[in-house]
LUMNUPA-410602 format. One line per 2 residues: number of its first residue (from 1); their letters; for each residue x, y, z of C-alpha. Coordinates in nm, 3 decimals. Last residue first. Layout:
REM LUMNUPA-410602
NUM	A	X,Y,Z; ... .
END
This chain:
REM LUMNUPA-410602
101	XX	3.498,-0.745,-0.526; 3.220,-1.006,-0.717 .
99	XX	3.071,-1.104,-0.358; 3.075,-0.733,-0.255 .
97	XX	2.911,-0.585,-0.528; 2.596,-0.862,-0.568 .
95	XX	2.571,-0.763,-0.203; 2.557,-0.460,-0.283 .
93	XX	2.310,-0.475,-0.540; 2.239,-0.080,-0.599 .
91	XX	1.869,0.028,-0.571; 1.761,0.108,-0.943 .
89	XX	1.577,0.454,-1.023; 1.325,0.445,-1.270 .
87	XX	1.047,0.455,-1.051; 1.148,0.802,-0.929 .
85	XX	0.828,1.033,-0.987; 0.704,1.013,-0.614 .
83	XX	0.448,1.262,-0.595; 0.224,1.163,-0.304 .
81	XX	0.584,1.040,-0.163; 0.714,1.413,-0.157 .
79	XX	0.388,1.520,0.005; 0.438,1.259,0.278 .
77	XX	0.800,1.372,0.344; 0.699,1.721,0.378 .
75	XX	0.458,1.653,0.634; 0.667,1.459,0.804 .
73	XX	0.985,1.652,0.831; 0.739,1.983,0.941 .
71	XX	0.628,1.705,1.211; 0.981,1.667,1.292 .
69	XX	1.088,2.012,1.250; 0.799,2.073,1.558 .
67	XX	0.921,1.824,1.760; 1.265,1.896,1.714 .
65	XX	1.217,2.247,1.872; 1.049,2.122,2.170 .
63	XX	0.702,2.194,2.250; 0.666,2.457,2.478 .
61	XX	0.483,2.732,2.312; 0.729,3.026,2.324 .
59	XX	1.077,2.914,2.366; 0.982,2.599,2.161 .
57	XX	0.802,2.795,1.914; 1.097,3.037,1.916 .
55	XX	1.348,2.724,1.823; 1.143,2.580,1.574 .
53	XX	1.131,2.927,1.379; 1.483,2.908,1.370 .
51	XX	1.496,2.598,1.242; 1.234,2.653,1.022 .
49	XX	0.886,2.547,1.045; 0.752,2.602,0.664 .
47	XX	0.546,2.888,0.525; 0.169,2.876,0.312 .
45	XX	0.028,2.619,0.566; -0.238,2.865,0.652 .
43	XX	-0.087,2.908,1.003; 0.256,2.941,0.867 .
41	XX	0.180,3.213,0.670; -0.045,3.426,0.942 .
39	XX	0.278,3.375,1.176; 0.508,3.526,0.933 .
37	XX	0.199,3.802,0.854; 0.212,3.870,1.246 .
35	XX	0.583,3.950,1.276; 0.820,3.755,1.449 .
33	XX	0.943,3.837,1.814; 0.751,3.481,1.917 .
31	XX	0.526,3.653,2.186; 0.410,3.902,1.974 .
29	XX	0.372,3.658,1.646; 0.170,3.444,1.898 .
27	XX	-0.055,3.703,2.013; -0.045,3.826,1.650 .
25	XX	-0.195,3.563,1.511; -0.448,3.552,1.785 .
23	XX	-0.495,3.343,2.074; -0.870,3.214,2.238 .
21	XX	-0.715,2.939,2.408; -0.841,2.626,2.222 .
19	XX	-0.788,2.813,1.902; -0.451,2.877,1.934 .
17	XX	-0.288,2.609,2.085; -0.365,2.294,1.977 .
15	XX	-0.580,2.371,1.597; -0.381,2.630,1.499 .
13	XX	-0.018,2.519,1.609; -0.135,2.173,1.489 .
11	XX	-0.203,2.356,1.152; 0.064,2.547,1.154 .
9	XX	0.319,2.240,1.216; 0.146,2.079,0.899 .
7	XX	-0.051,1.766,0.992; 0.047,1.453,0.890 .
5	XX	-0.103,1.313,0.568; -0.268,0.999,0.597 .
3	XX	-0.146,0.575,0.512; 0.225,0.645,0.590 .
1	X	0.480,0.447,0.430 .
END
């Protein structure tokens, strides 16, 4: 299980390419053919990478689509976990299952 949260795709698309390069919200939404307040919602973690999205941040960052649903996979994964209300579910014996079949 992972020890940290990973970082949100917005943040990362923040943090890595927007900042470091002086780019705007809507430099980005421009470029992606989205508009600025879908941009401004993923930023502040408030939207998830969908596959769509994942698709024009590839065309227009770089990074590959799955990499960015991956670390949207991640991020959402470790939330789920930090909230894990399933200790009552039983994993199924199946060895038990196929030794008595």
């Amino acid at each position: 299980m992972l020890m940290h949260s990973p970082p949100h795709p917005g943040e990362s698309l923040q943090e890595i390419y927007m900042e470091p390069y002086g780019l705007s919200v809507r430099d980005i939404a421009k470029v992606l053919g989205v508009s600025h307040s879908t941009v401004a919602r993923l930023v502040s973690q408030q939207s998830a990478v969908t596959p769509d999205m994942a698709i024009r941040l590839e065309k227009g960052i770089g990074m590959t689509a799955g990499a960015w649903l991956g670390m949207q996979q991640d991020h959402d994964l470790w939330l789920a976990l930090q909230n894990d209300c399933h200790e009552d579910i039983q994993m199924i014996n199946f060895e038990q299952l196929a030794s008595a079949g």
